[in-house]
C-alpha positions in Angstrom: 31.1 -83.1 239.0 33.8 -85.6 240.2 36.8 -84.7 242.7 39.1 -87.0 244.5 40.0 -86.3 247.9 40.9 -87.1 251.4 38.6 -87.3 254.4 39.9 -85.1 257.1 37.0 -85.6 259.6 33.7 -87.7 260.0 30.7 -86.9 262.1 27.6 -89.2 261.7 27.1 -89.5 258.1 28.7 -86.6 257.0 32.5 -86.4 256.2 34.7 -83.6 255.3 36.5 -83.9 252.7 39.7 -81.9 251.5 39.8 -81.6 247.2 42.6 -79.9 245.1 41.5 -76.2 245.3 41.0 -75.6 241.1 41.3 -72.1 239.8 37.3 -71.6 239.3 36.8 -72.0 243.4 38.0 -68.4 244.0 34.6 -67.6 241.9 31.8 -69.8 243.0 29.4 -69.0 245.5 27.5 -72.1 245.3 28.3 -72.8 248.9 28.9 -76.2 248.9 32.5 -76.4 249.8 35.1 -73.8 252.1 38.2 -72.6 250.4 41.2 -72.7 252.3 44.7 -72.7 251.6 45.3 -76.6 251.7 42.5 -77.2 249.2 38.5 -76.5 249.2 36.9 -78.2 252.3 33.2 -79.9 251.3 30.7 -81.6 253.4 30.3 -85.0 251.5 27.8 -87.8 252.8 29.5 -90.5 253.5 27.7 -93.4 252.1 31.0 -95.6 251.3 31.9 -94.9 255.0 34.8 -93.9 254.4 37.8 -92.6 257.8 39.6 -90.2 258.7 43.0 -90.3 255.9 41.3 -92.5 253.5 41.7 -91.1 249.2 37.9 -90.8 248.4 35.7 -89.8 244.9 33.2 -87.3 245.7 30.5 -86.8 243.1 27.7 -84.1 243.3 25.0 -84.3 241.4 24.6 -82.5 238.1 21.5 -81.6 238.3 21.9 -79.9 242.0 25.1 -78.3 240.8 22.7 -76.5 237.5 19.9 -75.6 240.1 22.1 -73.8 242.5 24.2 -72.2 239.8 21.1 -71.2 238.0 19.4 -69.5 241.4 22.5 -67.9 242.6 23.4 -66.3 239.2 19.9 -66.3 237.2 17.8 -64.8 240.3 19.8 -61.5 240.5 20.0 -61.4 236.6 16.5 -61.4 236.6 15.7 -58.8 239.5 18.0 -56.7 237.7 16.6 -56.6 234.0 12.8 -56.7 236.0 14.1 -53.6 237.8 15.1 -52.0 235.9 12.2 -52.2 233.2 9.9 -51.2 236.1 11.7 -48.2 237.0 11.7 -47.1 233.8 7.9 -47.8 233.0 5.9 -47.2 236.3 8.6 -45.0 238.8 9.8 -42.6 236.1 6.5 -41.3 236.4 6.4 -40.6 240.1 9.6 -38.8 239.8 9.4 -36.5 237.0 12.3 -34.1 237.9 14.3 -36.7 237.6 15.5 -38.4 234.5 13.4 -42.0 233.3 17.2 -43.4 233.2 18.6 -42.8 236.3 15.5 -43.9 238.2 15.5 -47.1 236.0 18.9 -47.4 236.6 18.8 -47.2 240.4 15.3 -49.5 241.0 17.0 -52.6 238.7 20.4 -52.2 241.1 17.7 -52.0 244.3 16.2 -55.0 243.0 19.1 -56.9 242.3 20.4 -55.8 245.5 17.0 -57.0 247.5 17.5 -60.4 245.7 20.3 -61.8 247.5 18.0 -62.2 250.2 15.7 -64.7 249.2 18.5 -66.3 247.9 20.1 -66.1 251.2 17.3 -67.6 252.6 17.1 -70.4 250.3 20.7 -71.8 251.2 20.5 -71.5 254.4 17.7 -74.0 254.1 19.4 -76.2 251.4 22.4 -76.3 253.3 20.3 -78.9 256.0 19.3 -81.3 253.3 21.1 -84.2 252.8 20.3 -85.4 249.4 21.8 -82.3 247.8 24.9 -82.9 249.3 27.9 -84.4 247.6 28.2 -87.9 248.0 31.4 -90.6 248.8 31.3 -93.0 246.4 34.3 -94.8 246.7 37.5 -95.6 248.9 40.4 -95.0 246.4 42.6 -96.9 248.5 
């Protein structure tokens, strides 16, 4: 992933960075990047050392772009269909009056509910790491 932008702030190595805000933004919840109404704000390191005003290409990682996408969207996929497949084998049993579908139906939203926590978790502590972040490659200017 590539986006040209303009540094709006630095602070030690990291520089924020205003891109065109892109249709898809108003979806993600990859985290990297705040949307506002002048564009989506990310926290790029700023290896080209780029200033404040200066047109920059940001580039993220594929691979860190697939691994978040694939923990934020595949985890609670996961919890749900694992849910819901125990709550149909193992809980249906406990509660007999009620029927196998229901309680199948309510343990795969608890676990895909529950899920977001972990994954919660895990941002919070990829957020801190710097060679995940996006990157400043260049000074456009």
């Amino acid at each position: 992933m590539e986006e040209i932008g303009i540094v709006k702030s630095t602070e030690g190595v990291i520089a924020k960075v205003i891109v065109e805000r892109k249709s898809i933004c108003d979806q993600c919840t990859v985290g990297t990047c705040k949307v506002t109404e002048g564009g989506a704000e990310i926290d790029a390191l700023n290896s080209a050392r780029a200033r404040v005003g200066q047109k920059v290409r940001v580039v993220m990682k594929p691979y860190t772009y697939l691994k978040g996408s694939m923990i934020v969207y595949g985890i609670p996929a996961l919890a749900l269909i694992i849910g819901a497949i125990f709550g149909k084998e193992f809980f249906s049993h406990y509660f007999k009056e009620i029927d196998p579908d229901i309680v199948s139906a309510i343990s795969g939203f608890g676990a895909f509910v529950i899920s977001f926590i972990p994954i919660k978790l895990w941002s919070s502590r990829m957020e801190k790491r710097t060679d995940i972040k996006p990157v400043i490659e260049e000074i456009l200017e």
